[in-house]
N, C-alpha and C positions, 0 to 999 in steps of 0.2 A: 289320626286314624291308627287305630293299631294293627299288628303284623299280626297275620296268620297263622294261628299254631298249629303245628305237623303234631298230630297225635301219634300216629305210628313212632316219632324220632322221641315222644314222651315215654314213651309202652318201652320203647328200647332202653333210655337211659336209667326209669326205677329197676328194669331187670337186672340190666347190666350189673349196679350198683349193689343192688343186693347179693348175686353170685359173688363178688368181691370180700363185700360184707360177712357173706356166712364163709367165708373160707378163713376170715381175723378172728368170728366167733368161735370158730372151730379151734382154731390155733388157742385162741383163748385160754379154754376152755380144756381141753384135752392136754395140749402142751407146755402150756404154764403155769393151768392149776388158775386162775383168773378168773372165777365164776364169774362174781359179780358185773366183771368189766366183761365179759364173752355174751355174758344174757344183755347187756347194753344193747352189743352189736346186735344179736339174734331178735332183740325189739328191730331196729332197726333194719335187719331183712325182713319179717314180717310187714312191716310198715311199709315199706317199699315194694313188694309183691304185690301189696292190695292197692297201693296209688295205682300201679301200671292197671293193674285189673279193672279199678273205678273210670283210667281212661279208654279201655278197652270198649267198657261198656255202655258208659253214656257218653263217649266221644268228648268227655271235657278235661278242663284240668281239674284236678281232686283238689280243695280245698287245705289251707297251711293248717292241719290240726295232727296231731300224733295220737291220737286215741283209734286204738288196730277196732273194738267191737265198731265206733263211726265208718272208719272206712268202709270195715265189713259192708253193714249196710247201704253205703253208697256202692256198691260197687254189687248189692242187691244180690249175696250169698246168703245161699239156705242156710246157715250154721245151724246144730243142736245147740241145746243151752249149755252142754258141756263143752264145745269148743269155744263160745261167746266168754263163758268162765275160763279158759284156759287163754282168751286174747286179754283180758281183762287181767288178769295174773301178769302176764309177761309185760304189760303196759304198767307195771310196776317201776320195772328197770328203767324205763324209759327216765320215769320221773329222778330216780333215783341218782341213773351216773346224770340227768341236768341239774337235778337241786337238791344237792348234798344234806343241805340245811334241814331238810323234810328230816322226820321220824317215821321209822316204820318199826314194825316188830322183831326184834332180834328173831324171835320162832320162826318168824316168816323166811329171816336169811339164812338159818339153822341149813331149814330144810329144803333150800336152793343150795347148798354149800355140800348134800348128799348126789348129784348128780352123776350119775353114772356113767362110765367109761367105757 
């Protein structure tokens, strides 16, 4: 028989984690000049905001996937299509600081490497 899971001690630990998170992507980012690796983490608070959220909502655990528009939906946010394209975007990094090996478009990193301060 399995144990019972505290949703609320779920909700707390993706928060938690991600306030952590966006404080490395910030450092990243701003103070080391580290886009690439800052937008990693900044996936990674996004992703982590919307698991809490998905348990918030339907009271379960959110399934092991990193794609931020799925969570979206599980977690049954109105998004416009421009924020759904703007979660879709940042799930770039995702892929990118796990699997190096991928190509993407140099234009694409051009214009994440413009970030402003």
């Amino acid at each position: 028989m399995m144990a019972e899971i505290d949703i609320d001690r779920q909700i707390a630990y993706w928060r938690d984690g991600a306030q952590k998170d966006l404080i490395f992507a910030e450092k990243s980012i701003l103070r080391d000049r580290e886009t690439l690796y800052g937008l990693f983490f900044a996936h990674l608070v996004l992703e982590k905001i919307l698991r809490a959220h998905v348990c918030k909502t339907t009271r379960e655990i959110p399934p092991r996937i990193h794609k931020l528009v799925a969570l979206a939906r599980l977690g049954q946010l109105d998004f416009s299509q421009e924020q759904l394209d703007f979660l879709a975007i940042v799930n770039i990094y995702n892929l990118e600081g796990r699997y190096p090996e991928m190509e993407f478009p140099r234009a694409f990193f051009f214009n994440c490497e413009k970030v402003s301060v």
